[in-house]
C-alpha positions as CSV (number, residue, x, y, z in Angstrom):
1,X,0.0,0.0,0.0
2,X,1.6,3.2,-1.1
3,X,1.5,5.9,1.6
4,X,-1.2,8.9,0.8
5,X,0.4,12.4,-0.9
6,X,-0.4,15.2,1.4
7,X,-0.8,18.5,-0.2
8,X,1.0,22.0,1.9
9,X,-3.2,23.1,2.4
10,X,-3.7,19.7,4.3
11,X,-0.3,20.0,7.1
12,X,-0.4,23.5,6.8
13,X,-1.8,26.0,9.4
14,X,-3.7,28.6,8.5
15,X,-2.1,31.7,8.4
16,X,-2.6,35.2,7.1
17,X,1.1,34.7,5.4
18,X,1.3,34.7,1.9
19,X,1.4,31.5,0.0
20,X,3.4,32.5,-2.6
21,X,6.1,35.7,-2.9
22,X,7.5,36.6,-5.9
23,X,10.5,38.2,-6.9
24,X,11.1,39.8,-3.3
25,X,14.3,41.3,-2.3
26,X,16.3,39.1,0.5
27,X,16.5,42.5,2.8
28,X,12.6,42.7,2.7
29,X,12.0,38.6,3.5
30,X,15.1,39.1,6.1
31,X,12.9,42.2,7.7
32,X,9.7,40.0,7.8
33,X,11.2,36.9,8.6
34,X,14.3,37.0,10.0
35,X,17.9,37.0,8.9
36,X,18.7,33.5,9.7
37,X,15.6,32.8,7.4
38,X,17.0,34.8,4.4
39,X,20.0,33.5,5.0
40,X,18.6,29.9,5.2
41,X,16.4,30.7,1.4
42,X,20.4,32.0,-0.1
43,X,21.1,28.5,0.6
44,X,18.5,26.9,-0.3
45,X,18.9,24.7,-3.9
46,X,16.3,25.8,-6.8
47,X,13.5,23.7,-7.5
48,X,13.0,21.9,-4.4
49,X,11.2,21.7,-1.2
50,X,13.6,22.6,1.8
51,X,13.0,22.7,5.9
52,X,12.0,23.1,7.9
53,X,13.3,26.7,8.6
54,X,12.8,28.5,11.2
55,X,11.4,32.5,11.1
56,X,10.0,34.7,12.9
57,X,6.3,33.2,12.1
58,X,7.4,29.4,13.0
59,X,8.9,27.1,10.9
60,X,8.2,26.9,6.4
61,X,8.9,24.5,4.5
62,X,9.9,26.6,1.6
63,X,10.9,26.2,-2.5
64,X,12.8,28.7,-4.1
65,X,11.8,28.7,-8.0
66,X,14.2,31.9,-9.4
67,X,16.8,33.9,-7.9
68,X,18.0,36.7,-9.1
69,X,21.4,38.8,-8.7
70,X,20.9,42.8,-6.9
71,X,21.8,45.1,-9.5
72,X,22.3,48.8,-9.2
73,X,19.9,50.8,-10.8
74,X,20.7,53.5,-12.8
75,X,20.2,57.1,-11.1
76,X,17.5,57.6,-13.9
77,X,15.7,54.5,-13.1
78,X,15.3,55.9,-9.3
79,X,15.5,59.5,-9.8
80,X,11.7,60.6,-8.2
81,X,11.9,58.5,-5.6
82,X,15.4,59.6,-4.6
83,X,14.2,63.1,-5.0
84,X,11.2,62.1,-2.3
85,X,13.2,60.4,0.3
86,X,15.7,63.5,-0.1
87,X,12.8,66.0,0.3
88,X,11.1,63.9,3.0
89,X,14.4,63.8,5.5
90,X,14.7,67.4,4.7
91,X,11.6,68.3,6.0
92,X,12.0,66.0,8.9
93,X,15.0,67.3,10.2
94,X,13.7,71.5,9.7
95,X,10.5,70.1,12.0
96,X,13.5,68.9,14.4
97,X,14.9,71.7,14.5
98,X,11.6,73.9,15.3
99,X,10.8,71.4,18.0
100,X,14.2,71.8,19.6
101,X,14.6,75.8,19.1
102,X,10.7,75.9,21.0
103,X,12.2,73.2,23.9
104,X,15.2,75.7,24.8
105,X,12.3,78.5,25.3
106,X,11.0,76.8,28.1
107,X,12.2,75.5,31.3
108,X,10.6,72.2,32.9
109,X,10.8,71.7,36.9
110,X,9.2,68.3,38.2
111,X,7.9,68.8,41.6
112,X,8.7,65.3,43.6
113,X,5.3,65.6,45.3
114,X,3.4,65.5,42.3
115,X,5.2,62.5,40.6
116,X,4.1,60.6,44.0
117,X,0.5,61.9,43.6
118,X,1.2,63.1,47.3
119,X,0.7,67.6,47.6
């Protein structure tokens, strides 16, 4: 008697994980999952089901179809969103500044009594 196949939807649990990713950068799986799991899916031979590994979530047993090298994109490629970002931290640090040049305007004393909710 040959022992019944088991589909991932029949062991699995349910999850609200995706099934599937595609084409996701290692930094972004390593920020959801864990390094040691991105490391674990660099490792990991093409075309076959590997684990368990362990992650953040639990433990996947995982199959890497495609990798693909990091390239560096051409500042023409990236140029708006570099140009947001840029913008963005700019603004950040001017509403820094404001909220540090109205902190030196005032002068904060802590009366002991009040911190122990005694008069």
């Amino acid at each position: 008697m040959q022992p019944a196949i088991l589909t991932f939807e029949q062991v699995g649990q349910v999850s609200m994980l995706p099934q599937r990713m595609t084409q996701t950068p290692a930094d972004l799986v390593a920020r959801d999952f864990g390094p040691s799991f991105a490391a674990a899916l660099e490792r990991a031979p093409l075309a076959r089901w590997v684990g368990p590994i362990d992650s953040s979530f639990g433990v996947h047993y995982v199959r890497v179809s495609d990798r693909k090298p990091a390239v560096m994109p051409a500042l023409a490629d990236v140029h708006d969103q570099v140009v947001r970002e840029w913008e963005s931290e700019r603004r950040q640090r001017a509403r820094n500044d404001v909220y540090a040049r109205l902190r030196r305007g005032y002068d904060v004393t802590i009366d002991a009594g009040t911190m122990t909710g005694r008069p």
